[in-house]
C-alpha positions in Angstrom: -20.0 -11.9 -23.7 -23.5 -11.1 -23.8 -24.8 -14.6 -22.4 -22.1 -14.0 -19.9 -23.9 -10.6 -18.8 -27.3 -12.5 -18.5 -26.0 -15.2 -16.8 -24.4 -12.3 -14.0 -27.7 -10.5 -13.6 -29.5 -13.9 -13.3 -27.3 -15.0 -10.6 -27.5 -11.2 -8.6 -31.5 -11.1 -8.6 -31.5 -12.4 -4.6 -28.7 -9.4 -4.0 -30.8 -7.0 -5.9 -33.7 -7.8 -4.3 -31.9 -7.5 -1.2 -30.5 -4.3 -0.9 -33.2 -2.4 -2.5 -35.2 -3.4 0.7 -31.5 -2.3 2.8 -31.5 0.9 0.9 -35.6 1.5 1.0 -36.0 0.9 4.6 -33.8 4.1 5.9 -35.3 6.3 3.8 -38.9 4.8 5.0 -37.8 4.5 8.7 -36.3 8.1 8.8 -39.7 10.0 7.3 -42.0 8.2 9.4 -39.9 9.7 12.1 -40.3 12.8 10.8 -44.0 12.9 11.0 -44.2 11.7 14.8 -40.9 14.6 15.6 -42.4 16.8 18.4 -42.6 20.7 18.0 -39.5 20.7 20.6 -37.2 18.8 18.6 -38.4 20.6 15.1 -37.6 23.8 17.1 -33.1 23.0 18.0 -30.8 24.7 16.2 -28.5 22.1 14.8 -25.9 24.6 14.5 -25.4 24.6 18.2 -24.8 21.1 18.3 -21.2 20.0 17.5 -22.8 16.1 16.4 -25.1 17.7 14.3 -23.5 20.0 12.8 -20.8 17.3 11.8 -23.4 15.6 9.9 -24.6 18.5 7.9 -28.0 19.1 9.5 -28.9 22.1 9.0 -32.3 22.0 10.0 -35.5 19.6 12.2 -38.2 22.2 11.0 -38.5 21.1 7.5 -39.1 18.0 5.8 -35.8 18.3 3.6 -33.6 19.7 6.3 -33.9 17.0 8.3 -34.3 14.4 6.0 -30.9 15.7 4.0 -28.9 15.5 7.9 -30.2 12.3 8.4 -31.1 9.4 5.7 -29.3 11.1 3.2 -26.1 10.8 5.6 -26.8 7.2 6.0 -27.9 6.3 2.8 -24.5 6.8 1.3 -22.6 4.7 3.4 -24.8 1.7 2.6 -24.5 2.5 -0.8 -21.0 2.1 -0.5 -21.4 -0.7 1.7 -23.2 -2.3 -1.5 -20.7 -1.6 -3.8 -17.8 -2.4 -2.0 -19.1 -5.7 -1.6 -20.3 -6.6 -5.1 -17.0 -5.2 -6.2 -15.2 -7.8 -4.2 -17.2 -10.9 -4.4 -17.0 -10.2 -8.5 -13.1 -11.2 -9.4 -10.9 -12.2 -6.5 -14.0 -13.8 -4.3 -14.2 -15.9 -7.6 -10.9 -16.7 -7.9 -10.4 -17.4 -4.4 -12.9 -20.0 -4.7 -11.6 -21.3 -8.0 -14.5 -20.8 -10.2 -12.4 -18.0 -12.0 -9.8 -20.0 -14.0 -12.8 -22.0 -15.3 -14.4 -18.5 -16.7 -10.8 -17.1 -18.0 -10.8 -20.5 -20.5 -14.4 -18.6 -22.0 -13.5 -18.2 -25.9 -13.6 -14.3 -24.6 -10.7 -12.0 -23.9 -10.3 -11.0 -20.4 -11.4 -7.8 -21.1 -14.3 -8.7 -22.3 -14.4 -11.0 -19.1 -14.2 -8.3 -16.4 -16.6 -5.7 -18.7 -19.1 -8.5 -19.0 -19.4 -8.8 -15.1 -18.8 -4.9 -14.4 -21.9 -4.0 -16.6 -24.0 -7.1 -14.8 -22.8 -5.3 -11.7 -23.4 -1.6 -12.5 -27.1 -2.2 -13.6 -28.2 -4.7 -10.8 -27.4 -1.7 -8.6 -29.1 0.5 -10.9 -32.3 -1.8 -10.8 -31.3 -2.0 -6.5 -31.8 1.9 -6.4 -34.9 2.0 -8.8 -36.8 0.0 -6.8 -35.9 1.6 -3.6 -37.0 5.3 -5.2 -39.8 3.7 -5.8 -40.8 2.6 -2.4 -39.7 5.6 -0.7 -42.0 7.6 -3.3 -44.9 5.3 -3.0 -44.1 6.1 1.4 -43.6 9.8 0.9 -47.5 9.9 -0.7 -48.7 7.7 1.6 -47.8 10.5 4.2 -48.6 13.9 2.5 -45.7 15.1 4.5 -45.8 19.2 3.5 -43.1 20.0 2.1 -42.2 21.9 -0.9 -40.2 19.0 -2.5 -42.4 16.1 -4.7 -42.1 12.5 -4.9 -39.9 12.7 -7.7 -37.2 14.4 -6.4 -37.1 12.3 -3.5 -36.5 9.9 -6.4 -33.9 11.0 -8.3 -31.7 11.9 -5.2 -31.9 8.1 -4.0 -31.1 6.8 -7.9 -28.0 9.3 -7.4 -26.6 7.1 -4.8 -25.6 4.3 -7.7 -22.6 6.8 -7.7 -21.6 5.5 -4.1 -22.0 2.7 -5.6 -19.9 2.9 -8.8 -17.2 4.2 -7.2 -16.4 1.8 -4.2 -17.4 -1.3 -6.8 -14.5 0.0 -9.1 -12.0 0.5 -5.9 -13.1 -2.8 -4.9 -12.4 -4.3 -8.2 -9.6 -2.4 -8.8 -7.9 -3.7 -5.3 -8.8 -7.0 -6.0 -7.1 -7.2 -9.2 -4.0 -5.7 -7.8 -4.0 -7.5 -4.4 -3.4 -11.1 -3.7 -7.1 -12.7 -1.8 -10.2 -11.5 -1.1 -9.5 -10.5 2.9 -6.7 -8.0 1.8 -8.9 -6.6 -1.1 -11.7 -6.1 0.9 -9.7 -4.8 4.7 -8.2 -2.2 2.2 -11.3 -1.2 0.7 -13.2 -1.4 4.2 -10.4 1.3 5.4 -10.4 3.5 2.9 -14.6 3.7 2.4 -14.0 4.7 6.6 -11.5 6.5 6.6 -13.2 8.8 3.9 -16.9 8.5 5.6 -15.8 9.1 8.9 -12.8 12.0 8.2 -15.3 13.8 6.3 -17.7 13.7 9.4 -14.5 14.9 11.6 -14.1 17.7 9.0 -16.9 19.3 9.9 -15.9 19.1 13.6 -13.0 20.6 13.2 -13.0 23.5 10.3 -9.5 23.8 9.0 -8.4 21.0 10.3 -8.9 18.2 7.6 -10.4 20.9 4.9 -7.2 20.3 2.9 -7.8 16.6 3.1 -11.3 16.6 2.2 -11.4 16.6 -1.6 -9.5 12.9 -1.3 -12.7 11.5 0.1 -15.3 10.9 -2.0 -18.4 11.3 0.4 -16.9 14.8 0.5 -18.5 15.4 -3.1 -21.6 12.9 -2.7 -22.6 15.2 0.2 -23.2 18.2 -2.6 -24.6 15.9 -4.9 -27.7 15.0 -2.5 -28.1 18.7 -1.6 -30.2 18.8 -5.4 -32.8 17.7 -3.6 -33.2 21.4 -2.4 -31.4 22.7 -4.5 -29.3 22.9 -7.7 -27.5 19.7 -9.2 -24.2 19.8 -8.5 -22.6 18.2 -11.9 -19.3 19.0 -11.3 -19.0 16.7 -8.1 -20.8 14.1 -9.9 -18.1 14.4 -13.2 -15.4 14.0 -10.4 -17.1 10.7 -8.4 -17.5 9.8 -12.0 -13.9 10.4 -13.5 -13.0 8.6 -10.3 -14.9 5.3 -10.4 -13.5 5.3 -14.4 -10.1 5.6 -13.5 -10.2 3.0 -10.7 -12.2 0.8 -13.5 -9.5 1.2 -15.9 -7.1 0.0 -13.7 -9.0 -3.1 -12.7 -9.3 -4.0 -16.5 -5.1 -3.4 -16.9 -4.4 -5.4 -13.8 -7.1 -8.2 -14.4 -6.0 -8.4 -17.9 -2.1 -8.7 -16.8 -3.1 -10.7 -13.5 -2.1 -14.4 -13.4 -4.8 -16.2 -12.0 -3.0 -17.8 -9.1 -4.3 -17.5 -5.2 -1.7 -15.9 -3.2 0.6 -13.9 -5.4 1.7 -10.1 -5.2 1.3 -8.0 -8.5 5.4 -8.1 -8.9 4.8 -11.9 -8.5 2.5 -11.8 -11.7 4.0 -11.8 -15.2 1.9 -10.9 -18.0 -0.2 -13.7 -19.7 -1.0 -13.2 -23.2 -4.7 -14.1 -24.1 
């Protein structure tokens, strides 16, 4: 099991090394547009603005008002973007390709199997994030931007985003355990990442519209989460992105473990294969 996990982070270094960069560059990008805002645009009220009010801007005059309504609403969606994708090219990509049966024959259960590749997954994103905090924090002193908030909080609000992460992997690797190829596992996951990204957006549109809605999509708790950077943490919406990406990992494991490794079949085509 454990070369297994060594051999998965091996193979992901190019990936890591990949979206740390994606993930670094908007928070880069978004505060060296902050020091070159004019005094005009620090001066709107976002509240007057329908678009940016959607977004959760609350303010252009400071530093972590306008970074919160801006990176930090992008950030998590390539986060997710990241997950979703590792998630999917983990398990069915592999079996659609036919490297899977090969790993199934391991003298490992498939348990083992599927944990092996989820931890290999959930610390290359770990590793992803820590480098990108580390950019942005080595950017933010570059620019001795005033603001009340350090280098280190900057920090740990980008490290939160392996929630994002976490949770969209899981869905991913729970739909492709349940579904039968790698385009329907990742079309379902693609639609439910924007449905939730984009209806949370539209909830703050249209109050009382979607409000009852809202605590379905996960980006509606990530969007308290990032607020620590201002503010207090908010640990009970990081138990519940947590208690979600754990359930959605423990079904994975059940349908991997009951899933018979054949391209093209519905679950209710699948009977159970002992190993």
């Amino acid at each position: 099991m454990f070369s297994l996990l060594w051999h998965e982070l091996r193979v992901r270094r190019g990936s890591v090394t990949a979206w740390a960069l994606a993930l670094s560059f908007f928070s880069v990008i978004y505060m060296i547009v902050y020091t070159a805002l004019p005094d005009e645009v620090r001066g709107i009220d976002p509240q007057t603005l329908s678009l940016l009010k959607s977004f959760g801007v609350k303010s252009l005059a400071t530093f972590e008002g306008f970074i919160l309504g801006t990176a930090f609403n992008v950030l998590p969606l390539i986060a997710a973007i990241f997950g979703m994708f590792t998630g999917i090219g983990t398990l069915i990509a592999e079996e659609d390709s036919g490297t899977l049966e090969l790993l199934a024959t391991l003298p490992i259960s498939r348990v083992q199997l599927i944990l092996a590749k989820v931890f290999a997954l959930f610390i290359a994103a770990f590793m992803a994030l820590v480098v990108a905090g580390l950019i942005a924090m080595g950017v933010f002193a570059m620019l001795q931007i005033d603001t009340s908030i350090t280098a280190i909080d900057l920090f740990w609000v980008i490290l939160s985003h392996w929630l994002m992460v976490y949770v969209f992997m899981t869905l991913s690797l729970f739909l492709g355990a349940y579904l039968p190829n790698r385009i329907t596992a990742l079309s379902t996951t693609a639609a439910v990442l924007m449905v939730s990204f984009f209806g949370e957006r539209l909830a703050g549109m249209a109050p009382g519209v979607l409000d009852p809605y809202q605590p379905y999509f996960p980006f509606y708790y990530f969007k308290h989460v990032v607020e620590m950077l201002s503010g207090d943490i908010a640990w009970g919406d990081m138990l519940t992105l947590f208690l979600a990406g754990f359930g959605f990992l423990a079904l994975a494991v059940i349908g991997f473990n009951r899933r018979n490794l054949t391209v093209g079949a519905w679950p209710w085509q699948r009977p159970k294969i002992g190993r």
